[in-house]
C-alpha positions, 0 to 999 in steps of 0.5 A: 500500500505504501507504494502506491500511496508514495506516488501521490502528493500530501492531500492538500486539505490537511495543511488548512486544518490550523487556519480552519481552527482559527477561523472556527474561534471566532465568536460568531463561528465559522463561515466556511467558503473553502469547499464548493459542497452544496448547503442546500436541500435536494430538490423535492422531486429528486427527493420524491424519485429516491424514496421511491426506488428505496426497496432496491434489493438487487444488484444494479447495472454499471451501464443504468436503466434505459430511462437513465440512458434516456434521460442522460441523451435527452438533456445532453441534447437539450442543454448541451445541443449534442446530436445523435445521441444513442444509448452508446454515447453514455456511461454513469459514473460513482461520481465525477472525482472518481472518474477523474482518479481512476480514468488513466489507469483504465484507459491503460496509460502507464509509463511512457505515456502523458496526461496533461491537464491546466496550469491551474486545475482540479488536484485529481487530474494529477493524482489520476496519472500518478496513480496510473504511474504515467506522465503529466504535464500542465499547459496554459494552452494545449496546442502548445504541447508536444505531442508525442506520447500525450494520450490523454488530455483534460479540459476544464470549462468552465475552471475549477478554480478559476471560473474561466470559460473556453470560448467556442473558437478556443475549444474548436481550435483544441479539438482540431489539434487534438484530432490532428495529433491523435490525443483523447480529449475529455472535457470536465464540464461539471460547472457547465450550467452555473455561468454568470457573465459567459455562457459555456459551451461543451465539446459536444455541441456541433459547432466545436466537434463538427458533428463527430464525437470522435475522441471526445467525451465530456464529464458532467456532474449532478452534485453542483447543479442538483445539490446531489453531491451526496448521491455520488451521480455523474455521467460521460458524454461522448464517443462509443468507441471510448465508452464501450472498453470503458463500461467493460472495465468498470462491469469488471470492477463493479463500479455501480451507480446505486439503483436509488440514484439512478432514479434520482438523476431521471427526476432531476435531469428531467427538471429544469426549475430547481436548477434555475432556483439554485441559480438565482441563490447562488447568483445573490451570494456571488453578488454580495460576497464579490461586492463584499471582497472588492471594497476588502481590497481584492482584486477579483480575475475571471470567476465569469462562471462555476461556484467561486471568486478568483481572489487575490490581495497581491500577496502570498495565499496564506497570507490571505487564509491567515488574514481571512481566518482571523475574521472567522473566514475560510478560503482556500489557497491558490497553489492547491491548485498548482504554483500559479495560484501561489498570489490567488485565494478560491472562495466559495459562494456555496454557504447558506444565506446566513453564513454569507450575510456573516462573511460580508460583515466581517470583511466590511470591518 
């Protein structure tokens, strides 16, 4: 175990336990914005759905129900304006992160073989291909790397952590590359429905991929835009020929979506209203706390879509966790997310209304 473990870097989350309890002491308590988990309640249908399938005593199937195949195609082609969407084209998944640290490994990358991902991205992306003892490398643009050996690139768009979105002519320009040279792209589009000032587009949209999902799949998540992070419900989008091994290997592993969530991704992705409800919530709390954090001194960067505010004060990021977590604040650093993040702090709009109402108190003091 110890092999493996060696591989991967110290789980960053540990080094802000002594801020966390800094921030905890303050008398009004803490308002966490470190982590973009949902506060809010699952949706009454999705509820409703999920105590309905709750007598599930047999075992489920890695590739779900047809109606979770149905669901899945319909909103990809209503949401995302995918066409030709086939049962083929979809695989659920145990939630996005563990697709995210497992795909190199069953994609069977191994030494002598690259993942890249952002300069600024989500950790996993390089746990996944340390774990699969493959290369990795970081890019500020994708087009810019040598190809030779890269069998598996990450886009992010809308970003974790920076909330930037990919414009149309960028993506189109990267898959045609990515095409070019032979390179599977997948797209992380898990934020994809929460833009403020720019309207994400997937890869799956005509207009970037020309009508062909070869060498393109798409992640999608239910946990942000649903408030589903506790169901562990996500989904890839994309070519067959990809898919297919893929299911095969995770039939293998018994890598199954629980019958109950399952049946809880019908209801939601069959439901547009709660997903504008928690819109307008998280549009409120992005508004006060970016208001609240520009008067502090801070200088927002992109933060055009997704659950966080790019920040920085110009200085150190723990110097800005420490300053924050004296007012009862916690934020996480930028460099979790790679050493250009170093001067940056992710923050959070994912607290309740009463938590955020605190934060923008505190910082006008």
């Amino acid at each position: 175990m110890s092999a493996v473990s060696d591989r991967l870097p110290v789980f960053p989350w540990d080094r802000l336990e002594p801020y966390k309890a800094q921030a905890a002491a303050h008398p009004g308590g803490i308002v966490d914005l470190s982590v973009g988990t949902p506060v809010d309640p699952v949706p009454e249908p999705v509820q409703k759905a999920l105590i309905a399938a709750a007598d599930s005593p047999g075992y489920p199937t890695v590739w779900g129900t047809p109606e979770l195949r149905d669901a899945i195609t319909g909103w990809a082609g209503r949401r995302l304006g995918a066409r030709g969407l086939t049962h083929r084209h979809v695989l659920p998944v145990v939630g996005s992160k563990e697709l995210v640290a497992w795909l190199p490994t069953q994609l069977g990358l191994g030494p002598g073989d690259k993942v890249a991902f952002p300069r600024l991205a989500y950790p996993t992306y390089e746990v996944g291909a340390r774990l699969a003892r493959a290369g990795h490398e970081a890019y500020d643009d994708p087009t810019a790397l040598d190809p030779a050996g890269l069998k598996l690139l990450w886009l992010n768009s809308p970003s974790n952590p920076t909330g930037r979105v990919l414009a149309k002519e960028e993506l189109t320009r990267i898959v045609a590359w990515a095409r070019e040279h032979g390179v599977l792209v997948f797209s992380d589009e898990c934020y994809l429905e929460l833009g403020w000032e720019a309207d994400p587009v997937s890869v799956l949209h005509p207009d970037v991929n020309g009508g062909s999902y070869d060498g393109l799949v798409a992640v999608h998540s239910l946990s942000k835009r649903s408030n589903l992070a506790g169901y562990r419900a996500a989904f890839l989008v994309g070519d067959p020929d990809v898919l297919g091994p893929l299911l095969q290997i995770r039939k293998h592993g018994g890598m199954m979506t629980p019958a109950p969530t399952q049946a809880a991704v019908v209801a939601a992705l069959g439901d547009d209203t709660h997903v504008r409800e928690q819109r307008e919530r998280y549009a409120a709390r992005r508004a006060a706390l970016r208001a609240a954090l520009l008067d502090h001194g801070f200088r927002i960067e992109h933060s055009e879509a997704g659950l966080y505010l790019w920040a920085t004060r110009d200085e150190s990021c723990w110097d800005t966790v420490a300053h924050l977590a004296e007012r009862g604040i916690l934020v996480a650093p930028g460099d979790f997310y790679g050493p250009a993040g170093e001067r940056f702090v992710r923050v959070a709009f994912t607290a309740t209304d009463e938590r955020v109402r605190a934060a923008v108190e505190r910082l006008a003091r």
